[in-house]
C-alpha positions, -999 to +999 in steps of 0.1 A: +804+434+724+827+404+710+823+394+674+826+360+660+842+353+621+838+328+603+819+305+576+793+293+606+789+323+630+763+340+648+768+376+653+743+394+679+729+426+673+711+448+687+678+474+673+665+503+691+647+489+721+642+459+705+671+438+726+695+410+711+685+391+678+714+368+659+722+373+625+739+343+607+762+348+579+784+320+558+804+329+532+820+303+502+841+316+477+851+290+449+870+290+416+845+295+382+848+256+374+818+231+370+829+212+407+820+250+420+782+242+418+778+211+435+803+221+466+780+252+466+748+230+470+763+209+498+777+236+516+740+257+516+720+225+530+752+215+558+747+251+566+708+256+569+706+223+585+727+240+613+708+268+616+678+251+618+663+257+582+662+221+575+624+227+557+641+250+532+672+231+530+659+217+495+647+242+472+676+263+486+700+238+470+680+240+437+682+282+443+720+277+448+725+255+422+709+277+396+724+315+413+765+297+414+762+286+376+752+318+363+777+337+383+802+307+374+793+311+334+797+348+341+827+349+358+845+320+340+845+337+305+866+364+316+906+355+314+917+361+349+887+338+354+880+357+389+865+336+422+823+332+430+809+335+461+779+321+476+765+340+506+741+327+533+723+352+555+696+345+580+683+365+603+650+360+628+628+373+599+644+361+567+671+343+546+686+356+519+705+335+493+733+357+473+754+349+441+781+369+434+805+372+405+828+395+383+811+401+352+820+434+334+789+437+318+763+451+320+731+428+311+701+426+334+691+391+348+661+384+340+638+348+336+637+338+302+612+327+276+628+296+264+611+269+242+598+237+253+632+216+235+653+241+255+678+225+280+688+258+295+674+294+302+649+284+331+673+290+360+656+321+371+620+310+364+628+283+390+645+309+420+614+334+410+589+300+414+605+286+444+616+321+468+594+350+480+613+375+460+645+376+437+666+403+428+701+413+413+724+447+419+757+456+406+781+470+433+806+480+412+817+479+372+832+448+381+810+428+405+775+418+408+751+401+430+722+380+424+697+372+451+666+355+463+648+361+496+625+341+521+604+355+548+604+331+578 
């Protein structure tokens, strides 16, 4: 079976007697900086758009928005000031919306408790109100992965 790679691909697979379904992946990796966040946004709605996820499009680009700073804040204190990546994944049954970054350490993500004069620290109230389910995993000392889910 021929695979396809790149940003915008389709990539068939096949379950036990269940015949073809597509998977969709795009990957973005972009410098820790402030411009990361907004080419981040853009990129997610372009990309759902194509893939036919037009009524998710928005709060997707809020979920991005908030996932790609906090992996941007993470990575960008460090000194080699390592790459982010957003990850797209869709499949027949779900999307799933990763952040990924570098961070060495080792603190949980977790929705905060901030104070009505806060102007920060809701980020993951927001992906928890606006996806099905949100979660975070380290795959190695060095890298970790935030992510929120959709059924479709």
């Amino acid at each position: 079976m021929p695979t396809v790679s790149g940003p915008h691909c389709q990539v068939p697979a096949t379950g036990a007697g269940t015949g073809t379904t597509f998977h969709r992946t795009s990957v973005l990796e972009l410098a820790p900086l402030p411009s990361a966040i907004p080419c981040a946004r853009l990129h997610a709605m372009h990309v759902l758009r194509e893939w036919g996820l037009r009524a998710l499009a928005e709060d997707a680009e809020l979920i991005v928005s908030e996932l790609m700073t906090n992996a941007a804040d993470a990575s960008a204190i460090l000194p080699d000031r390592p790459p982010i990546t957003l990850r797209l994944l869709a499949s027949e049954k779900s999307l799933i919306i990763e952040a990924w970054d570098h961070s060495p350490l080792d603190l949980e993500p977790r929705e905060a408790d901030p104070g009505p004069d806060a102007e920060c620290g809701r980020g993951l109230t927001v992906v928890a109100a606006l996806s099905d389910r949100w979660g975070w995993e380290r795959t190695n000392p060095r890298r970790k992965v935030v992510w929120a889910e959709w059924a479709l």
